[in-house]
BATORTI-316598 format. One record per residue (C-alpha): y, x, z; residue in one letter. Coordinates in steps of 0.001 Angstrom, whole numbers, padded with zeros to 6 digits, always signed. Each point is the difference from the previous one (the first is absolute). Example, Ala and Ser with C-alpha at 12.3 -4.5 7.8 and 13.67 -1.06 7.14 Angstrom:
! residues 2
-004500+012300+007800A/+003440+001370-000660S/
END
This chain:
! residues 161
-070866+055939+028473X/-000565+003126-001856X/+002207+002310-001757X/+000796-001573-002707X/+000966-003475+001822X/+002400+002153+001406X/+001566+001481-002850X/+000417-003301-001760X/+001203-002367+003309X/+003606+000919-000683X/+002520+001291+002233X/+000210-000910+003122X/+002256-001003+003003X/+001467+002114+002421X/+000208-002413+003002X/+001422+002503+002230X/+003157-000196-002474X/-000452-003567-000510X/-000075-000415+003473X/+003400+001942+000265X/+001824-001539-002804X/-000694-004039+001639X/+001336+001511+003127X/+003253+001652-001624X/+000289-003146-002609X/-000258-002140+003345X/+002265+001853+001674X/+002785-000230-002350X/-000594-003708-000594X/+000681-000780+003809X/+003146+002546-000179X/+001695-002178-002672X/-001801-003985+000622X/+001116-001629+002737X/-003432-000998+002073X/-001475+002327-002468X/-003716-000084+002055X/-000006-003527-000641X/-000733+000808-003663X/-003437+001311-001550X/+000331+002727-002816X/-000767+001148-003255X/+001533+002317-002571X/+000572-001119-003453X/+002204+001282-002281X/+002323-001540-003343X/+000566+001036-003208X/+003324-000027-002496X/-000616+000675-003358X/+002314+000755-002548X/-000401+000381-003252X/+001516+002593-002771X/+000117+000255-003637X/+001967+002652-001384X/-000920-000311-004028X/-003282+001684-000603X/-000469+000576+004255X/-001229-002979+001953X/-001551-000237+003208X/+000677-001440+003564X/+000596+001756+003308X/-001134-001630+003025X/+001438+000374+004029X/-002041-000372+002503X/+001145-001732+003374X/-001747+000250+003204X/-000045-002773+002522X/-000862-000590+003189X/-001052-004236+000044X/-000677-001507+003397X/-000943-003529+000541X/+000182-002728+002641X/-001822-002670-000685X/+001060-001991+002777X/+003839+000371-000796X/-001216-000259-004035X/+001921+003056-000849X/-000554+003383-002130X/+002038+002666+000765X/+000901+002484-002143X/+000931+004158+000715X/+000441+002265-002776X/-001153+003656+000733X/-001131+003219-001326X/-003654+001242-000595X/+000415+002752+002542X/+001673-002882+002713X/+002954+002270+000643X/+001891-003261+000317X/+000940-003517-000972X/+002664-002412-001134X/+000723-003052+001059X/-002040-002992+000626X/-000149-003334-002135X/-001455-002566+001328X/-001915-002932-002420X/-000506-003159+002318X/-002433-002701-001521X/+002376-002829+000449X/+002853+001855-001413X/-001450+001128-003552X/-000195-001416-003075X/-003205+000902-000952X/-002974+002675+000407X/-003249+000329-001716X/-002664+002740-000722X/+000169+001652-003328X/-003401+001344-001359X/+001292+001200-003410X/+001426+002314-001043X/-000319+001297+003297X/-001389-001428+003437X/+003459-001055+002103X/+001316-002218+002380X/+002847-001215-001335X/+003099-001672+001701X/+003215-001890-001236X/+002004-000277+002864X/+002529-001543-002987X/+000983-000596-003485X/+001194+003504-000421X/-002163+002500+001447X/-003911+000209+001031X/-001567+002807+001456X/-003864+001061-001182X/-001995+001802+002290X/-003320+001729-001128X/-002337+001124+002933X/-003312+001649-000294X/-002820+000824+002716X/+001008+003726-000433X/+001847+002031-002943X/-000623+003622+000489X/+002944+001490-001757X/+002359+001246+002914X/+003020+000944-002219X/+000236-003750-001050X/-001499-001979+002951X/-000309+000098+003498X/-003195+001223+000884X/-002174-003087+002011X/-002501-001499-000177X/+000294-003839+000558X/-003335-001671-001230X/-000124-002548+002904X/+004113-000674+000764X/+000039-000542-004113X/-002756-002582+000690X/+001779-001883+002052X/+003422+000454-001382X/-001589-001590-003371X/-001316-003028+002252X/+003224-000274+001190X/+001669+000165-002807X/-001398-002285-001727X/-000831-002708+002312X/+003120+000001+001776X/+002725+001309-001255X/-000173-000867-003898X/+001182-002608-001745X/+001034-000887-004070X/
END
C-alpha cells in the first residue's frame, strides 16, 4: 500500500486504548452486576432528543447516553449500565430478561438500534457501532466481533413483536 492508500484509509484504532477501555468497561460491569463475568460486553450508547421552537429559532438538541450492555444468552437477559465516555464510573444496573419484556426488535431507520419495551410505558433504544472514534461522546472500543455476536443474539434470541 503506498502513500496515498494511507492517506485515504481513515483513521485508525488505537488497540492499546481499546484494549484498556474493555478492561475498565469490564471492570465496572462486574463491580455493579451480580455474576457480572457471566455476561459478554459491548458499549452502545442512547439518544434523547428534544426539540425547540422559539418563533423564528428552531432546532433540536440531542444527549448522548453511554451504556455498558452485557448479555447472557443462556439466562436470556441484557443488562444494562449507564456510564461516562472516560469510564470514571457507572450507575446502576437494569436488567431486560427475555421472558419478562414486552417486546424487542432491531430498528434500521432512522438509526440502527436494538430496541426494548420492557412495558407499555417506557422502551429503551440502544445504538452500537463496531467503533465511534469521538472520545468526548463515546467510550473509546472497538467491538467489531462482540457487536457480531451481540446482533446474533439479539435477534435470534431475545426479540420478539
Amino acid at each position: 500500500m503506498g502513500f496515498f492508500g494511507k492517506l485515504f484509509k481513515g483513521p485508525e484504532i488505537d488497540m492499546e486504548k481499546s484494549d484498556a477501555n474493555a478492561k475498565k468497561m469490564r471492570a465496572l460491569f462486574d463491580q455493579v452486576v451480580e455474576n457480572g463475568s457471566d455476561y459478554r460486553l459491548i458499549f452502545g450508547y442512547t439518544e434523547d432528543v428534544s426539540r425547540f421552537n422559539y418563533g423564528f429559532v428552531h432546532g433540536s438538541k440531542t444527549k448522548i447516553g453511554n451504556l455498558i450492555v452485557g448479555w447472557n444468552e443462556e439466562r436470556e437477559t441484557i443488562v444494562v449500565v449507564p456510564t461516562v465516555p472516560d469510564l470514571s464510573g457507572c450507575g446502576d444496573p437494569t436488567y431486560y430478561r427475555r421472558s419478562e419484556i414486552l417486546k424487542a426488535y432491531r430498528n434500521k431507520y432512522p438509526t440502527d438500534a436494538f430496541v426494548i419495551y420492557p412495558d407499555k410505558r417506557g422502551y429503551i433504544a440502544i445504538n452500537a457501532y463496531d467503533w465511534l472514534e469521538d472520545e468526548h461522546l463515546y467510550v473509546y472500543v472497538s467491538q467489531e466481533t462482540e457487536l457480531k455476536e451481540f446482533t446474533v443474539f439479539f435477534n435470534t434470541r431475545f426479540a420478539k413483536k
